[in-house]
N, C-alpha and C positions, 0 to 999 in steps of 0.2 A: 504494500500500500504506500502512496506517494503522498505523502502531506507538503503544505509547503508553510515557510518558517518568514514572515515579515516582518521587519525590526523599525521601528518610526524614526529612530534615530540615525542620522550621516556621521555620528564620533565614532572614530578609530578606537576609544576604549569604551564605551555603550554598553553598561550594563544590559540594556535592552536585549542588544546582539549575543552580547556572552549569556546571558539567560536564553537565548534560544540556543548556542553554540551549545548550550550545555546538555540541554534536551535533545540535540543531535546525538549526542554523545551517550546519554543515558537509554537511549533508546532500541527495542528491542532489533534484530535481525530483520526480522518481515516489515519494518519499518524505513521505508527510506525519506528524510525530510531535506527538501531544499531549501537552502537560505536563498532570501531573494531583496538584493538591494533597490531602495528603492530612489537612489541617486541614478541612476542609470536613466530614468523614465524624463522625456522632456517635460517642460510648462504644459501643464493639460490647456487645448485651446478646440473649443468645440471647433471651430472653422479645421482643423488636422485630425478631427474626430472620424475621418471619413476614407474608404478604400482609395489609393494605398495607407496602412496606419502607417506610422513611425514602425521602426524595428523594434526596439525595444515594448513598446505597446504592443505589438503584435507576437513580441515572445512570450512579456508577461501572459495576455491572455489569453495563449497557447497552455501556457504553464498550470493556469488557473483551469483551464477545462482535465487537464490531465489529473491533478490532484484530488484526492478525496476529501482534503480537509483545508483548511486553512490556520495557522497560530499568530497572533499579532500581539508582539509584545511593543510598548509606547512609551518613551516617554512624555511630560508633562511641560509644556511650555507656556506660559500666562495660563492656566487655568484650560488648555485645550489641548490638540493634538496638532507634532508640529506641519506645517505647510509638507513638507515632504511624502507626510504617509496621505494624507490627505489627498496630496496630489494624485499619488497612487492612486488613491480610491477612487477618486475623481473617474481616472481614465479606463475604470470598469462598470461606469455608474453604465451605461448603454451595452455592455459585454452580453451577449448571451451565456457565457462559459460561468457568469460569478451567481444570480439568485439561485437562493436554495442551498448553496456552497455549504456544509457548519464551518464554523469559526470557534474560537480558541480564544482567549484569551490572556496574557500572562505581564501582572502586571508588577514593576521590581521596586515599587516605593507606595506603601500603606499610603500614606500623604496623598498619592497622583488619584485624589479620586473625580477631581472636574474631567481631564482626559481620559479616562473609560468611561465616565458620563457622556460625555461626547460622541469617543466610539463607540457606543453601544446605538446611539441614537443614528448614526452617520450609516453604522453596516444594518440594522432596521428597515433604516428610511428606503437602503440598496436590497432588499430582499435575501439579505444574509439569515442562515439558520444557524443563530447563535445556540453555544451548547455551557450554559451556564455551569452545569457539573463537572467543566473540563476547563473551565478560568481558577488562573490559580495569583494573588497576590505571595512575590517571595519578600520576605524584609530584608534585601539589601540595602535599605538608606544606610548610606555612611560607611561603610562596605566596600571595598576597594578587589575583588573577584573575579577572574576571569573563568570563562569557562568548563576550565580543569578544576578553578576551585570552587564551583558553584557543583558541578558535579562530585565531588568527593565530600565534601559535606552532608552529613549522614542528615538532617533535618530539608536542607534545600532540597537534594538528592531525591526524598520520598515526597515533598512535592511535588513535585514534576514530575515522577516517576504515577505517581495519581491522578492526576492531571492529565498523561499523555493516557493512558490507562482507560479512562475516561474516556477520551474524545478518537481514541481508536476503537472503541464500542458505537459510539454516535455516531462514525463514518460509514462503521461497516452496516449498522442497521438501514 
């Protein structure tokens, strides 16, 4: 099964990202989860909405029809989500490949609760099939983690590991 791993953050040390790197990592065999940047994708501009897409548009939701699931972890910027994932979302609000999708949620700061308010309301509004018992908040504020050490950590670790758990049952149903 192919899930795909969205991270809202463009930093090079992004908790966001390392909470998904980690999930790559804790994740079983039959599982394969793509990270999918979302700096790659131009300005969503309805007027380039239209055949031929952009390439990158057109991989992304290539990617998006192939996958069963989706996971978007976010950070928190003024109280929202930043312009980059947004963007993202944007440029699948017309996709045939994304309603219905589940989604995942994973969110790495207790505090970030206006930006999952937000996404929650954005992937809704897009016909996303959010799978609430598969969002998982980890308490990384103040946390300095990568990957390797979000995964070896015996508390974070069984999040995620409940979480991905989750929403591999949600996919497959």
């Amino acid at each position: 099964m192919l899930l795909l791993a969205v991270s809202g953050s463009l930093r090079a040390a992004s908790s966001n990202t390392a909470a998904l790197q980690a999930l790559c990592l804790l994740a079983p065999p039959e599982l394969e989860i793509a990270l999918y940047d979302v700096g790659r994708l131009p300005h969503f501009n309805p007027d380039l909405d239209v055949e031929p897409l952009p390439a990158p548009v057109r991989e992304l939701r290539a990617l998006v029809g192939r996958c069963a699931g989706i996971v978007i972890s976010s950070p928190e910027y003024a109280h929202g989500m930043p312009g980059s994932l947004k963007n993202a979302l944007d440029w699948l609000v017309s996709s045939f490949e994304f309603p219905g999708k589940p989604v995942a949620l994973v969110n790495t700061s207790p505090r970030a609760v206006h930006a999952q308010a937000a996404l929650t309301e954005t992937l809704t509004t897009m016909s996303a099939r959010l799978v609430p018992e598969a969002n998982v908040t980890l308490p990384l504020l103040g946390r300095t983690l990568d990957a390797a050490g979000i995964a070896a950590d015996a508390e974070l670790a069984a999040l995620l590991r409940r979480a991905l758990d989750a929403f591999e049952r949600a996919c497959a149903a």
